[in-house]
Every structure is written in C-alpha cells, then in structure tokens.
Residue frames relative to the residue before (quaternion, step in Angstrom):
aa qw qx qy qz dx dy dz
X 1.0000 0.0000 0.0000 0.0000 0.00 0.00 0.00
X 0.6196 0.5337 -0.3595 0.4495 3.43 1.19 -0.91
X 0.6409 0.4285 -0.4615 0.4388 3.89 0.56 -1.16
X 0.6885 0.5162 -0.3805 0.3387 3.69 0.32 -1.27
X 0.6020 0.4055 -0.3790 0.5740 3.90 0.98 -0.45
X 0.5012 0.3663 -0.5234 0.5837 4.28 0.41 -0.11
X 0.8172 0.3134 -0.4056 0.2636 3.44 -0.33 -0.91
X 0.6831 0.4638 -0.4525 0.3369 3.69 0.81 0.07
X 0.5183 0.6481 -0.3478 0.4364 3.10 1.35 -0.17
X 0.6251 0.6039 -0.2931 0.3983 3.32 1.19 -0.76
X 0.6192 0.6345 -0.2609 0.3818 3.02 1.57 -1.33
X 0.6461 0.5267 -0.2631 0.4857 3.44 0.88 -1.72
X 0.7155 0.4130 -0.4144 0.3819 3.65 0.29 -1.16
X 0.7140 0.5265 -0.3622 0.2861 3.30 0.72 -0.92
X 0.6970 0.5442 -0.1942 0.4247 3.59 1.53 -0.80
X 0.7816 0.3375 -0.3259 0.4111 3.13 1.75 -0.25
X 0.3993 0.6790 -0.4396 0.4316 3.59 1.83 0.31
X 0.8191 0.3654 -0.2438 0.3689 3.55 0.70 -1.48
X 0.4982 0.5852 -0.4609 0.4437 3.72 1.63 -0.05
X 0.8486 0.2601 -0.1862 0.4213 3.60 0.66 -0.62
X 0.2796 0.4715 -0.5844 0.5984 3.57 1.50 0.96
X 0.5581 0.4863 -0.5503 0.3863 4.00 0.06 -1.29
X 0.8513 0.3867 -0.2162 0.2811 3.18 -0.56 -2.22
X 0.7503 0.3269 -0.2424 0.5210 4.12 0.76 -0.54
X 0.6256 0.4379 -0.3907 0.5141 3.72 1.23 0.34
X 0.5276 0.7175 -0.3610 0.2767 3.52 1.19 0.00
X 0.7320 0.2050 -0.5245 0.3834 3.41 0.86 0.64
X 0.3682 0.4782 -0.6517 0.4593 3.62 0.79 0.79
X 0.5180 0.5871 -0.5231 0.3367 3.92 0.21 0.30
X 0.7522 0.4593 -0.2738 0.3852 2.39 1.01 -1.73
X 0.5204 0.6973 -0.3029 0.3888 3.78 1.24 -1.75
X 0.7657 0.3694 -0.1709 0.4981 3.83 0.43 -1.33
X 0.5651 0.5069 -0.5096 0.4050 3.92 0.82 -0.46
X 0.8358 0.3031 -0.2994 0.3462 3.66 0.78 -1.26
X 0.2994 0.5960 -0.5103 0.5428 4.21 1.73 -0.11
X 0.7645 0.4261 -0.3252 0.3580 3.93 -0.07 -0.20
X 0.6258 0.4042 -0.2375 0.6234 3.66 0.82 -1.39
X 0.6858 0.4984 -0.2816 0.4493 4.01 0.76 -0.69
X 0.6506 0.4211 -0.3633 0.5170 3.82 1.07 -0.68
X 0.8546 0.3994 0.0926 0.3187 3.56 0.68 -1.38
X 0.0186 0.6997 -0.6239 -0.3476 3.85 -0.38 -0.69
X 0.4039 0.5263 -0.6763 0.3201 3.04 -1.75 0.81
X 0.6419 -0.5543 0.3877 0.3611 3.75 -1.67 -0.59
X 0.5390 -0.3632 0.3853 0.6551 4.17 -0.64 0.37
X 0.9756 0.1785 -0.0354 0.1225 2.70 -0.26 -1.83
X 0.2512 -0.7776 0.5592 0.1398 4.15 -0.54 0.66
X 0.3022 -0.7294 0.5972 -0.1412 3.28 -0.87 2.24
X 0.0415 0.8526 -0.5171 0.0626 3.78 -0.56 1.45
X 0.3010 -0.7173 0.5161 0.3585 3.65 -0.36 -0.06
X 0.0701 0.6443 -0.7499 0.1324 3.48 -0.76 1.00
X 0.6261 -0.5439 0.5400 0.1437 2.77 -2.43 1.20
X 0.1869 -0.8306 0.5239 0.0267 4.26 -1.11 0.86
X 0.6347 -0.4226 0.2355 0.6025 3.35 -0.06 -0.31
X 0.8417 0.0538 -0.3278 0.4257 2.95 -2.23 1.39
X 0.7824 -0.3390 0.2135 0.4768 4.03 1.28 0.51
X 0.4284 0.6968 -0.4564 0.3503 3.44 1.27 -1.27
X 0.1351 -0.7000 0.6988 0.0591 2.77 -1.95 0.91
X 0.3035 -0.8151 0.4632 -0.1702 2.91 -1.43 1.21
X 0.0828 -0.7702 0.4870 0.4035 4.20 0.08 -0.06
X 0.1556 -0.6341 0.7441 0.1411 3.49 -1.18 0.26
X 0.4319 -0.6731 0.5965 -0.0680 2.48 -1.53 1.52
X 0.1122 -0.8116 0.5693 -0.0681 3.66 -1.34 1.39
X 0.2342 -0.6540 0.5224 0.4945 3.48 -0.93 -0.17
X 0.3285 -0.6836 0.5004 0.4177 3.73 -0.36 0.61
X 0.3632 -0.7412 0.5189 -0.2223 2.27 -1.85 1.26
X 0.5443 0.3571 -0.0028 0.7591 3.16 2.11 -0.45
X 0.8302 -0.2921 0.3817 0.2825 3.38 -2.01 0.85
X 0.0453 -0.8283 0.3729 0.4156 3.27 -0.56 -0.78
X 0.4936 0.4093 -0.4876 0.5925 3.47 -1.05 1.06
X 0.3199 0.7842 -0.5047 0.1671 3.78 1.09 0.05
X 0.5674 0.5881 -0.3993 0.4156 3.84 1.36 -0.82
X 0.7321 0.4433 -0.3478 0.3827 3.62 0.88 -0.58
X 0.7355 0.4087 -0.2623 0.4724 3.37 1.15 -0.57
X 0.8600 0.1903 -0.2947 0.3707 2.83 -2.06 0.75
X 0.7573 -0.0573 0.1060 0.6418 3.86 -0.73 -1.56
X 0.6134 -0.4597 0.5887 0.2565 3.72 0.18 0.49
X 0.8522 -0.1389 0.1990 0.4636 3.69 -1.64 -1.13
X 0.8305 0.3880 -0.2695 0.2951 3.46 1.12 -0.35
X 0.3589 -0.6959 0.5692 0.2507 3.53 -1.00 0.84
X 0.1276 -0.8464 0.5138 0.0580 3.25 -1.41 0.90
X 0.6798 -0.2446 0.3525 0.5948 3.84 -0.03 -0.08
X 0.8287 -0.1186 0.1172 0.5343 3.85 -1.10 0.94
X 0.1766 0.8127 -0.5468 0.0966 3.85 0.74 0.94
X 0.3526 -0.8076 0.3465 0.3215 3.92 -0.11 1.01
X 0.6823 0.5053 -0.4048 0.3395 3.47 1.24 -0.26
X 0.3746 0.6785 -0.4175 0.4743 3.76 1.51 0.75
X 0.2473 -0.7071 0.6235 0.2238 3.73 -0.08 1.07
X 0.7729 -0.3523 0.4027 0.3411 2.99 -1.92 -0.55
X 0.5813 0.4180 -0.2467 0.6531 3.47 0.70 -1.19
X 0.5354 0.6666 -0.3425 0.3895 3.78 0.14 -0.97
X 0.7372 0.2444 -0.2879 0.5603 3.92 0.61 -1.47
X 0.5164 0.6406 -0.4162 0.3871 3.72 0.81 -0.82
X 0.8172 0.3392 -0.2302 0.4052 3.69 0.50 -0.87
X 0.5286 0.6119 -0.4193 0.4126 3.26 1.58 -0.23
X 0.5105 0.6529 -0.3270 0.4541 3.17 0.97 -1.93
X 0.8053 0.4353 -0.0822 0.3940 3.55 -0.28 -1.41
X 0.3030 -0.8176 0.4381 0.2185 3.62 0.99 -0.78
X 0.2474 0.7389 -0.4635 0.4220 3.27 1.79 0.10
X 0.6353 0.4903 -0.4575 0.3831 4.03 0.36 -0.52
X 0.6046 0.5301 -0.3688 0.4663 3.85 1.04 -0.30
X 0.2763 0.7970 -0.4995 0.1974 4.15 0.87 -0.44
X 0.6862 0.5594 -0.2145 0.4125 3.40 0.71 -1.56
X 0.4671 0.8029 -0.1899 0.3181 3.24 1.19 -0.80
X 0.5400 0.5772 -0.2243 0.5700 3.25 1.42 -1.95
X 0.7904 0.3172 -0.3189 0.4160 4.24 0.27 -0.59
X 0.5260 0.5961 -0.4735 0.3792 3.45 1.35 0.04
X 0.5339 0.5525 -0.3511 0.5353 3.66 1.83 -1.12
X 0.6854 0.4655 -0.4297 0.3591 3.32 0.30 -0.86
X 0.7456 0.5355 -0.2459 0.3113 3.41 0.32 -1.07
X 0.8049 -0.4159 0.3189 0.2782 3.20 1.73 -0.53
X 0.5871 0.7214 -0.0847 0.3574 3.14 1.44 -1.63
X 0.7840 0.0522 0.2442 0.5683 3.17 1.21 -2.05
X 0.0912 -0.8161 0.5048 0.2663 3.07 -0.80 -0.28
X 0.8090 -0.3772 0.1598 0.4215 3.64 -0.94 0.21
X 0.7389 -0.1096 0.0206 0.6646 3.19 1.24 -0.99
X 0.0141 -0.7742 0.5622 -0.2905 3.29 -1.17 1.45
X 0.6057 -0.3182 0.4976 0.5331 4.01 -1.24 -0.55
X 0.4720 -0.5768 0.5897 0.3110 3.86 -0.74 0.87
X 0.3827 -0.7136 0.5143 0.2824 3.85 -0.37 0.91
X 0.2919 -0.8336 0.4339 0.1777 3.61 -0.84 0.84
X 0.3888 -0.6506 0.3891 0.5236 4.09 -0.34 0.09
X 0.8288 -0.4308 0.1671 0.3157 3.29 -1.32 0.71
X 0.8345 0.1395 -0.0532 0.5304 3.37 0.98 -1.00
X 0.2768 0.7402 -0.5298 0.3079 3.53 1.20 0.73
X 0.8805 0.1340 -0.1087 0.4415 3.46 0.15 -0.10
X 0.7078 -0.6171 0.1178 0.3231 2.99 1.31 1.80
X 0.7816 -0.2503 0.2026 0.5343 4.03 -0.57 -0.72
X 0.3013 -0.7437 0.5009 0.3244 3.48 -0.53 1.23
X 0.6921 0.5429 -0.3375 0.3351 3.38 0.33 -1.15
X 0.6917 0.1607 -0.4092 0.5729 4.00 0.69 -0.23
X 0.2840 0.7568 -0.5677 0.1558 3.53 -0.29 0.44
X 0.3662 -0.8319 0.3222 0.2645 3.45 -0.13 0.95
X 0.7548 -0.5314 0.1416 0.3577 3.74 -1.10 0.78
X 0.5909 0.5439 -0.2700 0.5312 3.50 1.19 0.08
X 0.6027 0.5029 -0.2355 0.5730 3.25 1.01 -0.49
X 0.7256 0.5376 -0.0477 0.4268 3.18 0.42 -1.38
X 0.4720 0.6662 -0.3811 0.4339 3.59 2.12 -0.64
X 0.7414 0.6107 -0.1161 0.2530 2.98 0.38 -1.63
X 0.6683 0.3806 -0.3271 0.5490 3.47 1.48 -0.28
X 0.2141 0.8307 -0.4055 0.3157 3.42 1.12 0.46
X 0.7184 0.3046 0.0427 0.6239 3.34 1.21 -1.31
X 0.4373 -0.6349 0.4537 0.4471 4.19 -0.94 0.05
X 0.7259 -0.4866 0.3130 0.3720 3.04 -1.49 0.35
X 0.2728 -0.6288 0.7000 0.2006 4.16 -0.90 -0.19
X 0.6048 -0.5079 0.5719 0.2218 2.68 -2.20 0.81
X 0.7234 0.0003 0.0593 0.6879 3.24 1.26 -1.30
X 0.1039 -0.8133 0.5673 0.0767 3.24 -0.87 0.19
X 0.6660 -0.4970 0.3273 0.4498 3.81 -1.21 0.29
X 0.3724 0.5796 -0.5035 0.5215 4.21 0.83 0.67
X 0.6184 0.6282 -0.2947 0.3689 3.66 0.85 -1.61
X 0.7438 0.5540 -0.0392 0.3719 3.02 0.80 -1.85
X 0.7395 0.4498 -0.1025 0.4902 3.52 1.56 -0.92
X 0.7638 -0.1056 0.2496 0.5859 3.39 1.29 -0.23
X 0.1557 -0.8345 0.5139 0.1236 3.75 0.82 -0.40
X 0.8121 0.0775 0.0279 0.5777 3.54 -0.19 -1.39
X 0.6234 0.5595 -0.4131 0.3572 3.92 1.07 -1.14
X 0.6823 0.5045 -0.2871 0.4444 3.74 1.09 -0.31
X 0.6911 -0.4635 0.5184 0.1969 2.91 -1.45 1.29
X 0.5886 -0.5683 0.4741 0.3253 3.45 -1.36 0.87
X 0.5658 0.6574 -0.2178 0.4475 3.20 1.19 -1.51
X 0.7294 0.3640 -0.1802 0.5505 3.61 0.47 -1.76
X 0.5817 0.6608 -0.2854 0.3788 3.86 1.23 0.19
X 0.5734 0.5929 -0.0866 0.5588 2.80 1.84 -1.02
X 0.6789 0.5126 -0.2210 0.4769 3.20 1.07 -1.31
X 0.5882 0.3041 -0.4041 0.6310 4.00 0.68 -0.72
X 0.6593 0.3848 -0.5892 0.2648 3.89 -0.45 -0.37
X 0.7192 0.4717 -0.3268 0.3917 3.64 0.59 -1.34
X 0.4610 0.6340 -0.3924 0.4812 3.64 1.67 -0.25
X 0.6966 0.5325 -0.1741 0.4481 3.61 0.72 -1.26
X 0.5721 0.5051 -0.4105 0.4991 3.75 1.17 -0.67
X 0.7313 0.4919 -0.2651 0.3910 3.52 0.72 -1.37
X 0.5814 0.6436 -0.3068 0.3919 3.31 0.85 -0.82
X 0.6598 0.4191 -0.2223 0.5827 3.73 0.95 -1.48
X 0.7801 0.2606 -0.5280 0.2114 3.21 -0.04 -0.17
X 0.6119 0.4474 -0.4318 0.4888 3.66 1.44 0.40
X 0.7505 0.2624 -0.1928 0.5751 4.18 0.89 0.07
X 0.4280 -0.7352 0.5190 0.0828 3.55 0.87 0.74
X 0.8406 -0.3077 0.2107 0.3929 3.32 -1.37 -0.81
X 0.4401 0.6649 -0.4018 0.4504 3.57 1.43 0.51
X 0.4002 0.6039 -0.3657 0.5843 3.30 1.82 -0.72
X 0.6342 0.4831 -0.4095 0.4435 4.00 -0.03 -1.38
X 0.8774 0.3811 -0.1377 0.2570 3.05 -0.21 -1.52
X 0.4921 0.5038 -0.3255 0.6309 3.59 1.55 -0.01
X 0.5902 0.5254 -0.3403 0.5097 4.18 1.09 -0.21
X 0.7543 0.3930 -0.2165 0.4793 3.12 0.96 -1.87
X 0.5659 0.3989 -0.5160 0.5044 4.19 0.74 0.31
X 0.5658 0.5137 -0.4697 0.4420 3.71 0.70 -0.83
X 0.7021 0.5328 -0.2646 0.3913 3.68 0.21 -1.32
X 0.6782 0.3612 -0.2820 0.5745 3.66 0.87 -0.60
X 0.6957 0.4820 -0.3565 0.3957 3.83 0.29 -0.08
X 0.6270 0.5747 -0.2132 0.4808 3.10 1.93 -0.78
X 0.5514 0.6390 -0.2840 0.4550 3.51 1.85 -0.38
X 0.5223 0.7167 -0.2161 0.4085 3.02 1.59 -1.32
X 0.8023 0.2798 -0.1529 0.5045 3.56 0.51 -1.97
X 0.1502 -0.7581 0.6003 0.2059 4.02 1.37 -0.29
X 0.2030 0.6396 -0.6838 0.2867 3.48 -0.04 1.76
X 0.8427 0.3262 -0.1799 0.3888 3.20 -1.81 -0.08
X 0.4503 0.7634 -0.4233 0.1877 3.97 1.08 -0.05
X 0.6256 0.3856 -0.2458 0.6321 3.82 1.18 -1.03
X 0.5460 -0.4940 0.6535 0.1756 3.83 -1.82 0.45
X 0.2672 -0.7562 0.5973 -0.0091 3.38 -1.07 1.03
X 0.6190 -0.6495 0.4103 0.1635 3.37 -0.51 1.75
X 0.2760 -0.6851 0.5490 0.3912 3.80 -0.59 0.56
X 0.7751 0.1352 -0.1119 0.6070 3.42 0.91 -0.96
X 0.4617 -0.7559 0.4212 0.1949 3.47 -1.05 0.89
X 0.5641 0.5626 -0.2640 0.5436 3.41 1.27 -0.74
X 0.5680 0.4807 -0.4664 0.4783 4.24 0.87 0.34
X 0.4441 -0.6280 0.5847 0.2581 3.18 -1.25 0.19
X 0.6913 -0.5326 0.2893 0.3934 3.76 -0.92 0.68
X 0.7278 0.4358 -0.3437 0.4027 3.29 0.60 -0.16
X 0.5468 0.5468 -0.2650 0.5761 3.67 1.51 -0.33
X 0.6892 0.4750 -0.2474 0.4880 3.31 0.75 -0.82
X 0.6336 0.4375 -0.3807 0.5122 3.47 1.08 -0.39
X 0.5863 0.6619 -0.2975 0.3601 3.73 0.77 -0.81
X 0.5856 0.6113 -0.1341 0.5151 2.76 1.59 -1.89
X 0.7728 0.2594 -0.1949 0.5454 3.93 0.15 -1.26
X 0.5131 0.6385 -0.4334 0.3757 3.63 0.49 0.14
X 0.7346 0.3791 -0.1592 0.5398 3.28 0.84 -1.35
X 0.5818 0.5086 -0.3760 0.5113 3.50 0.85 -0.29
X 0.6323 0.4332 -0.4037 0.4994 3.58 0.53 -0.74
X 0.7042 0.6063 -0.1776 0.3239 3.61 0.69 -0.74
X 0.6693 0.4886 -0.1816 0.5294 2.97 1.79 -0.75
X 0.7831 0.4348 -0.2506 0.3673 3.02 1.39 -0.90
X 0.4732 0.7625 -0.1953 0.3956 3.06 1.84 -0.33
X 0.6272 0.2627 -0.0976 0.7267 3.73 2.03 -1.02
X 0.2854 0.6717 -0.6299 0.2658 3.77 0.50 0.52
X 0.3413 -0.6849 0.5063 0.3975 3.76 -0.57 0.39
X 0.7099 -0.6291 0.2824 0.1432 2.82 -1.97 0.91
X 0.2432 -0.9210 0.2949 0.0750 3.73 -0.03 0.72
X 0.7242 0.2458 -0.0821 0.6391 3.07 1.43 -1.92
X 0.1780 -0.7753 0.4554 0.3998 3.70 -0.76 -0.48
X 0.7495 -0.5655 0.1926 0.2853 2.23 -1.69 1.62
X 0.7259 0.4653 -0.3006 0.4077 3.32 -1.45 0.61
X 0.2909 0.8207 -0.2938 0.3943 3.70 1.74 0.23
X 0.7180 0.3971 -0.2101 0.5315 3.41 1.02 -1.17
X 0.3698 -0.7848 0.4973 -0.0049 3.15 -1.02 1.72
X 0.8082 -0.3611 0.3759 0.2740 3.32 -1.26 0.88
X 0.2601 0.6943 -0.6692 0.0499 4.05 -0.29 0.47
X 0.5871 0.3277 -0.6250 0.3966 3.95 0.08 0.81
C-alpha cells in the first residue's frame, strides 16, 4: 500500500513540475528550436528508441544536437572528447543539458519519469530477455530524465557502477519515496551548473573513436549477460 502511495506521488509531482517547466521554459524552446535549424541542416528535434520499464519501448525525444545520422557514424552511441559529429549549438546544449527539454513530454505522456534508471537505447546492452538479474533490476521501475547515477558521477561511471546507483535508487524509494526525487532533482541541477562528467572516457586511450566504441560496447555487453552470482539487491545503502 505504501509503494502504490510513493508511486502516486511520483505521478502528480512529476505532472506538475514538467507542466510548469513546459509553460515558463517555452521561450528557450522557442530561442533553441531556431539556434539549431540556423547552426545546422536537419530537424530541432532527434527521436530514439530506448528501453522503459519491464523492457518497453518507447521514443525519447531530444533537441538534436549532432550531424544528422550521427548514431551511424564514427563512435556510434558514444560521445568522446571534441566528438566532430556535435555541432556548435549541439556542445552548447549538451554542456548545459538543455538538449534533454523535450523530455518533460516524454514524463508527461507517461514514458518516464523525472527521476528514474537513465532510459537506455534499445539495443545498447545487447538481448533484453537474457540479461542477467542485476541488469535486468533496473527496468523494474520507468526510465528518468536523470536519475541517482547522474548525481554520482554521470559519464565518470562505469556502466556497471551505473547499474549499481540505479538498483540503489529502486531500494531507496521504496523507503523515501518522492523526497528521494527531489534530493536528485537539486543534485541534478547543481551538476548542470559545474557541467562535469558530460563526454565518455575511452577504455583505452591510444584507439581512435570508432574502436573505442566497439571496444566499450562489447564490454557493456559482456558484462551485462555474465551469469548471475550474488542476489540481486546485495548492494548496500552508502548515504
């Protein structure tokens, strides 16, 4: 009875933060729709398929930020240091996090919620269905704009050590509810502020961006179907 009262709370907060970000963030929509179509050619916005709770797929919605077709070239899903398929406007919105806005209608709609597991793209972490029980935790819950990973390190963390604050973040909420959000959503805004942790870090530096993506792909993949050992839920509270 208690989770099912967190989760409505989650709902409401989540429906009344991202209605009144929309309605008082609407002219940076408007400002950033034409800085984009004016830096670049292509569309404002950049539509992906990523995975939500219990697997569901879903698009999430960006302001693009990148070339387009940028997922096929070069590193693929990953950004590296001074990546060329980041326009101008493009690093500005990263830096800033302003490229996630669109986002606020994915909460609305349902998709996500403010804070959650960072939603992943569909085939980033190989076959959902054999994914092992840690892995596999984290879609338990919906996806997040940001989520307690963000807050810990964002990019400086290991997929793995990614995994480990989400399945950290299920447990938490179900003892601090939506006080949990709202202790992320100040972290998450202070973290915009210092723009750390935004670009991926090469496993090996001496590859070029396109190896290096190959390279951390398959690792994420491997470590993601490793067979199951501890049970799940092992990783203990450290606030």
């Amino acid at each position: 009875m208690w989770c099912l009262w967190n989760l409505f709370w989650k709902r409401f907060f989540d429906i009344l933060i991202c209605v009144i970000a929309m309605i008082f963030l609407l002219p940076v929509w408007l400002i950033l729709a034409i800085a984009i179509k004016c830096d670049s050619e292509g569309p404002v916005f950049f539509a992906q398929e990523r995975r939500t709770k219990n697997g569901r797929i879903f698009k999430m919605y960006k302001f693009r930020s990148m070339v387009v077709n940028a997922e096929k070239m070069e590193a693929g899903l990953f950004s590296f240091a001074d990546d060329p398929r980041v326009t101008k406007v493009g690093k500005f919105i990263r830096d800033t996090s302003l490229d996630e806005l669109p986002q606020l209608w994915n909460v609305i709609k349902g998709d996500i919620s403010l804070v959650g597991p960072r939603p992943c793209v569909t085939y980033e972490l190989g076959d959902f269905e054999t994914l092992n029980r840690k892995y596999k935790k984290r879609f338990e819950v919906k996806g997040g704009i940001t989520g307690l990973a963000q807050i810990k390190g964002r990019n400086d963390n290991s997929w793995d050590e990614k995994i480990t604050y989400d399945n950290l973040y299920i447990d938490q909420f179900k003892k601090q509810g939506v006080w949990l959000d709202v202790k992320i959503l100040v972290g998450t805004v202070i973290g915009v502020f210092q723009r750390k942790n935004i670009c991926e870090e090469k496993l090996d530096s001496s590859l070029n961006d396109s190896e290096a993506a190959k390279l951390a792909e398959a690792e994420i993949i491997r470590i993601a179907h490793l067979p199951d050992e501890d049970p799940v839920g092992a990783v203990q509270a450290t606030e």
